[in-house]
KEDREN-853257 format. One record per residue (C-alpha): x, y, z; residue in three letters. Coordinates in Angstrom, 1 decimal, always signed. Layout:
REM residues N
+--------+--------+--------+---------+
:      X :      Y :      Z : residuo :
+--------+--------+--------+---------+
:      X :      Y :      Z :     ALA :
...
+--------+--------+--------+---------+
REM end
This chain:
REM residues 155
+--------+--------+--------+---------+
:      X :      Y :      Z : residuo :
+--------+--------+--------+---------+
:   +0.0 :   +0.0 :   +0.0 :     UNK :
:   +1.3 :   +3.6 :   -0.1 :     UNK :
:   +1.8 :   +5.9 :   -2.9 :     UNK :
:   +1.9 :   +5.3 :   -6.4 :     UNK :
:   +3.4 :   +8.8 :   -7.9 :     UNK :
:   +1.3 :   +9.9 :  -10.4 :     UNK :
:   -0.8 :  +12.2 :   -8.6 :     UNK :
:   +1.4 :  +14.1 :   -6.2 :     UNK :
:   +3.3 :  +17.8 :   -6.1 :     UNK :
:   +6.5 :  +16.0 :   -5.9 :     UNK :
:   +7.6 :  +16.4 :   -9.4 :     UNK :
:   +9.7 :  +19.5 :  -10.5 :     UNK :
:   +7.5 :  +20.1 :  -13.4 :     UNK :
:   +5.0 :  +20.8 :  -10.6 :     UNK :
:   +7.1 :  +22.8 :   -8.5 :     UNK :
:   +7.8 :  +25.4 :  -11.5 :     UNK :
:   +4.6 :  +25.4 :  -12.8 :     UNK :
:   +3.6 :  +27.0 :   -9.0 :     UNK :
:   +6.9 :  +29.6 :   -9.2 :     UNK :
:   +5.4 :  +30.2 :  -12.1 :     UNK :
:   +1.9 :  +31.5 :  -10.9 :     UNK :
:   +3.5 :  +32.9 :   -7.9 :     UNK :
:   +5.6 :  +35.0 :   -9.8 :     UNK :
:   +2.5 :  +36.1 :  -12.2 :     UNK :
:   +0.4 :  +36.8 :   -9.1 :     UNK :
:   +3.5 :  +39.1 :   -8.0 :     UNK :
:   +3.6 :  +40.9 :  -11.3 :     UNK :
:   +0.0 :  +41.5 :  -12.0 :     UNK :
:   -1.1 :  +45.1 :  -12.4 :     UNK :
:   -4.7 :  +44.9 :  -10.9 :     UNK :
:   -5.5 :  +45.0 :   -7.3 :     UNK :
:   -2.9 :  +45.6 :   -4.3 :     UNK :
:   +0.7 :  +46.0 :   -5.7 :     UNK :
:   +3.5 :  +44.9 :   -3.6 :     UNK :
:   +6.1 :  +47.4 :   -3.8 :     UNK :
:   +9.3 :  +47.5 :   -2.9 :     UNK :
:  +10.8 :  +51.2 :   -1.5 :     UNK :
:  +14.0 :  +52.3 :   -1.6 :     UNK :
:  +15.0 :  +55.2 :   +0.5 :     UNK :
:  +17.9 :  +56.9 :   +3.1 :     UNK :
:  +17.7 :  +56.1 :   +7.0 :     UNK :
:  +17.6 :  +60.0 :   +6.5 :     UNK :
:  +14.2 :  +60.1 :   +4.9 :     UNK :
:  +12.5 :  +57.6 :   +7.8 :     UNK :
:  +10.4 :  +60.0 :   +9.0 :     UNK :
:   +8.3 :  +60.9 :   +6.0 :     UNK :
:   +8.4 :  +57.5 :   +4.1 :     UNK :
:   +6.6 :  +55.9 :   +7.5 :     UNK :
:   +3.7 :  +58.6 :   +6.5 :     UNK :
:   +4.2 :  +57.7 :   +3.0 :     UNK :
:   +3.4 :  +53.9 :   +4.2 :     UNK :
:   +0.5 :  +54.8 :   +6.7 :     UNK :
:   -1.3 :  +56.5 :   +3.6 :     UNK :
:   -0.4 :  +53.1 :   +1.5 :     UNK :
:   -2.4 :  +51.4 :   +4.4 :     UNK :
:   -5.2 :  +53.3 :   +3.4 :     UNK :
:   -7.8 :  +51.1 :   +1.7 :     UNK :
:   -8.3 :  +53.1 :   -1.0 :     UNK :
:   -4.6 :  +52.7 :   -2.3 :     UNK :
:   -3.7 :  +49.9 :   -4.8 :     UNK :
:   +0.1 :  +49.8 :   -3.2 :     UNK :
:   +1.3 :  +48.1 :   -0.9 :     UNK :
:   +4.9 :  +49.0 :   +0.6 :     UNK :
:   +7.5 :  +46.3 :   +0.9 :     UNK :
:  +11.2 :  +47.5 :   +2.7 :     UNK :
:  +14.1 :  +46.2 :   +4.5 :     UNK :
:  +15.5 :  +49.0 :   +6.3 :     UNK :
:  +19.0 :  +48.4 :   +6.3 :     UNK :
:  +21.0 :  +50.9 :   +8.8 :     UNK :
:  +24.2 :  +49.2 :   +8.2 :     UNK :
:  +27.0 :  +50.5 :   +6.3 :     UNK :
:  +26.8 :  +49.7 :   +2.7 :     UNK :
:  +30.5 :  +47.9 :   +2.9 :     UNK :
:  +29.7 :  +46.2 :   +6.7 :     UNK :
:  +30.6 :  +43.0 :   +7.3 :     UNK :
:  +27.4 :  +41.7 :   +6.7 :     UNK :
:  +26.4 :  +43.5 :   +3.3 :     UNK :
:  +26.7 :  +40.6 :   +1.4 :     UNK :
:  +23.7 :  +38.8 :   +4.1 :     UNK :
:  +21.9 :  +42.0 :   +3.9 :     UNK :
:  +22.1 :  +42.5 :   +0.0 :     UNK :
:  +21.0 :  +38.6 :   -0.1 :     UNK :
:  +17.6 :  +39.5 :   +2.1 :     UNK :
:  +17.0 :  +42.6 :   +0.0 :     UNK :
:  +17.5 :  +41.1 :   -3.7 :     UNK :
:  +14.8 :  +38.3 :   -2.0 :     UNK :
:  +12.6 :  +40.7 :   -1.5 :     UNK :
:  +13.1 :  +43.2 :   -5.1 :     UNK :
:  +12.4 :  +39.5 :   -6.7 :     UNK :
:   +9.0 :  +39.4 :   -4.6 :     UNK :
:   +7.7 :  +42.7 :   -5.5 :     UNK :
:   +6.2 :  +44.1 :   -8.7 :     UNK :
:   +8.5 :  +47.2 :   -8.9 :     UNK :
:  +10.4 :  +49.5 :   -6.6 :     UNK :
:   +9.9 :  +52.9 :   -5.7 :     UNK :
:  +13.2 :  +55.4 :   -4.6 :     UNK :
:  +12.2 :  +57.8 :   -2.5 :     UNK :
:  +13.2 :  +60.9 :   -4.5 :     UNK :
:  +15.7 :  +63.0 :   -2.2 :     UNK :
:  +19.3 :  +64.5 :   -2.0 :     UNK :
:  +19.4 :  +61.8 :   +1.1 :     UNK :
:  +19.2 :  +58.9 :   -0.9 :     UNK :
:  +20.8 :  +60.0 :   -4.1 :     UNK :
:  +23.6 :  +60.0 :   -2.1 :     UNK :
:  +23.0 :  +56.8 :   -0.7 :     UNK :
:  +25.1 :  +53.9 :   -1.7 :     UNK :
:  +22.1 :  +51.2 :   -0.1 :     UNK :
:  +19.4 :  +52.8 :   -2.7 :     UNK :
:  +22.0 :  +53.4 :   -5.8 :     UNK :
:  +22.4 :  +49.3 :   -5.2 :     UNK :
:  +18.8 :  +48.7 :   -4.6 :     UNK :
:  +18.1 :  +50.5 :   -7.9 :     UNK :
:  +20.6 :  +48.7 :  -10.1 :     UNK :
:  +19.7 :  +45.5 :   -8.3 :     UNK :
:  +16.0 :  +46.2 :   -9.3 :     UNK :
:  +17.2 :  +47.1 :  -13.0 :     UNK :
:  +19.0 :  +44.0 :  -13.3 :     UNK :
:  +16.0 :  +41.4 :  -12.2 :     UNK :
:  +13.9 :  +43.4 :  -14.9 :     UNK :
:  +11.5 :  +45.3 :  -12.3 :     UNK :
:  +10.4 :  +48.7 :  -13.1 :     UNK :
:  +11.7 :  +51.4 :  -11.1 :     UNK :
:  +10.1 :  +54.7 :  -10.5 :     UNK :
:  +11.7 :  +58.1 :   -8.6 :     UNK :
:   +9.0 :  +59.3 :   -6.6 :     UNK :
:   +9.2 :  +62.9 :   -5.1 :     UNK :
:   +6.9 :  +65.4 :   -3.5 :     UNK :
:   +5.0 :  +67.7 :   -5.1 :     UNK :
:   +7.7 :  +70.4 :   -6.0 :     UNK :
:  +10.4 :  +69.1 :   -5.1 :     UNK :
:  +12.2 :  +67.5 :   -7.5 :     UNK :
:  +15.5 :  +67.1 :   -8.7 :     UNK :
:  +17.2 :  +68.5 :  -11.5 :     UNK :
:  +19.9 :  +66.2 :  -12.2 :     UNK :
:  +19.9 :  +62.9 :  -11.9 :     UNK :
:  +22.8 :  +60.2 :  -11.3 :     UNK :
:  +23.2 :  +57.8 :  -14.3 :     UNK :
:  +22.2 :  +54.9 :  -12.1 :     UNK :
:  +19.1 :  +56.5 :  -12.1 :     UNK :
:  +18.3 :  +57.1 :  -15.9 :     UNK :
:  +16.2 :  +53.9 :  -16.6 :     UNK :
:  +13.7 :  +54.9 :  -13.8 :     UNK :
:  +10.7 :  +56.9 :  -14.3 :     UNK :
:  +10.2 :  +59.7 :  -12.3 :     UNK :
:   +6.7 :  +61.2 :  -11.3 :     UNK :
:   +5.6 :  +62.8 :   -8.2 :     UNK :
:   +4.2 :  +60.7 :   -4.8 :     UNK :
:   +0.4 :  +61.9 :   -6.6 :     UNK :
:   +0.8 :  +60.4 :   -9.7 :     UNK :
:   +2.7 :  +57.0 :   -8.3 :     UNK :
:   -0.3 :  +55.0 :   -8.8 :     UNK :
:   -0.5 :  +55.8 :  -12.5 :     UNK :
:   +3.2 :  +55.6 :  -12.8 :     UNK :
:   +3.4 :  +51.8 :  -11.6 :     UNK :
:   +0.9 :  +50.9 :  -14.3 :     UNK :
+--------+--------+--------+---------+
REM end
């Protein structure tokens, strides 16, 4: 008695067939999207409020960080940068927090080329008037759009 193997999950096939929906699920552009944000330790303050409005049930975005306060060449970047890259793959895009702070950040400028390199869309998102006027190169494949228009810029 016992199992016979033709009807179980136990097959790889199986197994990616599931990624497979998981990772559709992740990237589907109705409903809550799971973002992941980008910011400086600097900015804290005003990306928790930008995260308390996300709870709102209105919004279609749902935040998704790792706050790192480590230094970017700590011992443990390479765990930390492990974590993070987990969680860029999980999401259906990430959002930088548009500031001097974290264009000077070595953590987002990562984060950002990390995100360009698994393929997810990346968009600079800034309060209303106050953008920036130049913009690193590591930033030139992002869209850019104020904290307002986000929604319509993740589409």
């Amino acid at each position: 008695m016992g199992g016979g193997g033709g009807g179980g999950w136990s097959t790889l096939g199986d197994i990616r067939a599931l990624e497979e929906k998981a990772r559709a699920e992740l990237n589907r552009t109705e409903g809550k999207r799971n973002v992941f944000i980008s910011f400086s330790m600097d900015d804290q303050r005003e990306v928790n409020l930008l995260r308390a409005h996300a709870k709102n049930e209105n919004s279609d975005i749902e935040f998704n960080d790792h706050s790192v306060r480590e230094p970017y060449n700590s011992e443990r970047a390479a765990y930390i940068k492990e974590r993070i890259t987990e969680r860029i793959q999980r999401s259906s895009a990430t959002v930088v927090h548009l500031t001097d702070a974290a264009l000077k950040s070595d953590w987002v400028k990562w984060e950002v080329q990390k995100s360009l390199e698994l393929g997810k869309k990346v968009v600079a998102a800034h309060p209303e008037g106050a953008g920036v006027s130049k913009l690193p190169d590591w930033l030139k494949g992002a869209t850019v759009t104020t904290w307002t228009n986000l929604p319509k810029a993740l589409k």
